[in-house]
N, C-alpha and C positions, 0 to 999 in steps of 0.2 A: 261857395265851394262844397258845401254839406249838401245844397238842392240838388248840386252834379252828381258826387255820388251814391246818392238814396237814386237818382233814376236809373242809373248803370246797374247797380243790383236787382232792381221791379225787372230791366231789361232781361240779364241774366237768369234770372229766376223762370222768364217766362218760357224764353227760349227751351231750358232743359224739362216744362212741362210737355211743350209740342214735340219737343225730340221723344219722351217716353208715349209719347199717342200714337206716333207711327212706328215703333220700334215693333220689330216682326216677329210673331212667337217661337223662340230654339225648339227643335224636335229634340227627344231626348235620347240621347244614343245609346238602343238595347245590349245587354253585354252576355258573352255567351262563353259556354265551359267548355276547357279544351282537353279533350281524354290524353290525359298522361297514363301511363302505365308504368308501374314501379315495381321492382323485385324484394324481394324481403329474403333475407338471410338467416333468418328465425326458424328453430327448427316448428312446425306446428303443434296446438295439442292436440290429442287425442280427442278431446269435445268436440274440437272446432277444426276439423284439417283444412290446409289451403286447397288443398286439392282432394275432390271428395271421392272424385271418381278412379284417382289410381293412388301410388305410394306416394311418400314426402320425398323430395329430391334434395339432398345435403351436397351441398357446392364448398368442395376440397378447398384449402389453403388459405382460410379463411385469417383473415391478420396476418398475411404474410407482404411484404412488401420486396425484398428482394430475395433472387432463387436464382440459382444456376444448376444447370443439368449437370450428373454426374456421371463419368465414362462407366458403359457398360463391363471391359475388361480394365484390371489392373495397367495393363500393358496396353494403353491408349495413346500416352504418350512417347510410345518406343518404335524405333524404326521396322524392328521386325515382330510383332506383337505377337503371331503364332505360336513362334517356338518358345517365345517366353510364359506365354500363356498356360503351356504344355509342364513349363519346369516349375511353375507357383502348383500346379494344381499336384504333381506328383509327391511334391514336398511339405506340401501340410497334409498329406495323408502320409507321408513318412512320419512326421511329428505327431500323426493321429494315433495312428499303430506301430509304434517304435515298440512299444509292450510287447506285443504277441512272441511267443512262441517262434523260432527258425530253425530249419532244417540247414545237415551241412552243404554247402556247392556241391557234392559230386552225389547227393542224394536228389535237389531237385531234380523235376521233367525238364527233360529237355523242348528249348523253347529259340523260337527262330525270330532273333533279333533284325530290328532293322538296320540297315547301312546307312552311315552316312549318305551316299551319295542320294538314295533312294530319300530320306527323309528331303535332301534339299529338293529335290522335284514333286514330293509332294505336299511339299508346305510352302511351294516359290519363293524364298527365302535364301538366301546364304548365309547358312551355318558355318559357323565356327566348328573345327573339329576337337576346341578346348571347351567346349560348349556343350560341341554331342555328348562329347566323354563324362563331362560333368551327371548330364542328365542321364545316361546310360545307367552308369555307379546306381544312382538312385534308384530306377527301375530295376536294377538287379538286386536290390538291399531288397525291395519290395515284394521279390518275386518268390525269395527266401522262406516267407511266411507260411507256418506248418499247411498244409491244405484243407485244413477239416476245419481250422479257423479264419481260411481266408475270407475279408470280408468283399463283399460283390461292387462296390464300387473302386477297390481296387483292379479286381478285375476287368472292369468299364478303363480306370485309367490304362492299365498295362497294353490292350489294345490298339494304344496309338502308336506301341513300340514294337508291336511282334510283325509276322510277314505272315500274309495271308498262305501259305505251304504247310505239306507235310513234312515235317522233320524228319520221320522217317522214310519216308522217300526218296529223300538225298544220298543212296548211296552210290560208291564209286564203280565204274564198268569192270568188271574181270576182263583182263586182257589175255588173249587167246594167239598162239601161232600158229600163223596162214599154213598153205598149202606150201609155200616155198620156204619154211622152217624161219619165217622171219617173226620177229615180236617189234611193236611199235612203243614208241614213249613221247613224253611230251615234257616239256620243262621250259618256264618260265622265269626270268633276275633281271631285275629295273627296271630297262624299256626291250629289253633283247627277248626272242621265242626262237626255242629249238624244237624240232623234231627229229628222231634219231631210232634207224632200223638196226635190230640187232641180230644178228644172225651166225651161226657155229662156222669158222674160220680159223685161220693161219694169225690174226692179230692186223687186218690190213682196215684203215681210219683213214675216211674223206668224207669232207666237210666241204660244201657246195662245191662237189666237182674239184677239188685241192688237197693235196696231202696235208697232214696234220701240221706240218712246219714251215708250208707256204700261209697255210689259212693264219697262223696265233706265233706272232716274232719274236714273242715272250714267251722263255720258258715256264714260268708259274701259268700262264694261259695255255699251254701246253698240256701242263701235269694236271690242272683242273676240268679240262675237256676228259680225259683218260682216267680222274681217280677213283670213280668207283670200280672200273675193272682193275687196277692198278691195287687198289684198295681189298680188294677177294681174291687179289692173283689170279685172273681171267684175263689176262694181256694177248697171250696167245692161244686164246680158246676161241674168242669170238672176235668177228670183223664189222665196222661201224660206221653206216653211210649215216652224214647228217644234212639236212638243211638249217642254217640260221640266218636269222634276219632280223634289223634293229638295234638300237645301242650301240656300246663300241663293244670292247674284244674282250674284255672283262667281265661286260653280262652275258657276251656271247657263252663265252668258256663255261661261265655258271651256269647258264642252264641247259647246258649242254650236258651238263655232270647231273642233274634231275634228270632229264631225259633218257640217258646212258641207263641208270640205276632203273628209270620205272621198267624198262626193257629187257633189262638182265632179271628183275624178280621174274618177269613172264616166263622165261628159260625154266629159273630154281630159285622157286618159292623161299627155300629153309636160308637164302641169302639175305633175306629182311632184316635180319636182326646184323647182323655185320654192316650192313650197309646203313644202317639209323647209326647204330655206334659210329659211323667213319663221316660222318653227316652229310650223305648223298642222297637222302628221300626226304628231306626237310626240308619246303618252300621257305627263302627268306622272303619275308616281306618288308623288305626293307626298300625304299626307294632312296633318289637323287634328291639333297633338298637344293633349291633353288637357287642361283647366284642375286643376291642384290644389287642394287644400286650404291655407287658409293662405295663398295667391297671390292676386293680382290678377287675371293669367292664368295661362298656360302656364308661363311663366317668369317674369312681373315680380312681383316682391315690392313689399307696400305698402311711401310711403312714411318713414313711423313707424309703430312702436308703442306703443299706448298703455298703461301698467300702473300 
């Protein structure tokens, strides 16, 4: 058993000398560099700059891991950003110059505010008219400011709120009578416009072509079409053709009675002052507020409901 194997290992042994005689020489495989390029964050020094030939380049927000942009206006989040915009910036400059110095309201320049309506068209927006008014007030606190100490970025703000006119330009036409002794006027109440010739007569009144008590079925709509002549005791001086159109018979008559009066000044100036006292040259600017939904009218609520 021991003869056996002592010859299996001679065997073995030999075998793995002939396998290393023919085993074939490995090439050895060359290894090679691979240019990586790496940035450095490092400001350089002055010995040694990274870059020789132009400045060091400093790359912003360095350790920063998160960041969000932040809205350029306040009012980024708001549905109508402009006009908000408009009323942050007027009001930290009120709270800038609350100090200064003011003159009284009927000392400042006069100064040509814009309109509502004008502002919504040119901010496409719809404004609020508790909104305009808000920011108005404020412009007008602003505008207050003695002049000699106004500062100029106030005046850059005020800007957004004046009207590019002459305020004094605005004045009203002198009204003159024609070659047929007639004077013209014009009057405006709600939705109604009159126009109304005036002319030296017997007291005779038509309105589109209808005597005074076909046109207005109510006597208060009557006495208001007639009271400024009624008003100066002109009843039977002068005769009064009118056109009206729009509204019902209530704005008709009102501004008919503006119309009548611009008319009869034309006549005799020195009646201005009786006619402001009897309030016939004074536009109401009063409108119709609107009926809601739900309401009876404007305001009145039914008086139950039924469920």
């Amino acid at each position: 058993m021991t003869t056996l194997t002592n010859g299996l290992r001679q065997l073995r042994c030999s075998s793995q000398l002939a396998r290393a005689q023919w085993r074939q020489p490995v090439l050895a495989r060359s290894s090679f560099q691979f240019g990586i390029r790496s940035l450095t964050t490092e400001s350089s020094t002055p010995e040694q700059p990274a870059f020789p030939e132009s400045s060091p380049v400093s790359v912003p927000f360095q350790g920063v891991k998160h960041a969000r942009a932040v809205p350029v206006t306040p009012s980024y989040f708001s549905r109508e950003p402009q006009f908000n915009d408009l009323y942050i910036r007027i009001s930290r400059l009120l709270t800038k110059y609350h100090h200064l110095p003011t003159l009284p309201a009927s000392e400042t320049p006069q100064t040509p505010w814009v309109k509502l309506d004008e502002m919504r068209s040119k901010l496409g927006e719809p404004v609020k008219a508790s909104h305009f008014a808000k920011v108005m007030r404020v412009a007008k606190r602003l505008n207050l400011i003695e002049p000699s100490l106004f500062p100029q970025e106030v005046k850059v703000a005020l800007d957004d709120f004046k009207r590019d006119i002459n305020p004094f330009s605005n004045v009203p036409s002198v009204g003159v009578v024609d070659k047929h002794g007639r004077a013209v006027g014009v009057g405006k109440r709600k939705e109604s416009t009159a126009r109304a010739w005036v002319v030296e007569g017997n007291g005779e009144v038509q309105i589109n072509g209808k005597t005074l008590s076909q046109a207005f079925g109510r006597v208060h709509d009557r006495e208001s079409a007639i009271w400024a002549l009624q008003a100066t005791e002109r009843l039977d001086k002068y005769n009064v053709w009118a056109l009206v159109e729009g509204g019902g018979t209530t704005g008709q008559a009102e501004a008919l009675t503006l119309a009548v009066a611009k008319a009869l000044i034309i006549h005799e100036p020195a009646l201005k002052t009786a006619l402001r006292k009897a309030g016939c040259i004074t536009r109401d600017p009063r409108t119709v507020e609107r009926k809601k939904h739900g309401h009876v009218k404007a305001r009145k609520m039914p008086a139950w409901v039924k469920r």
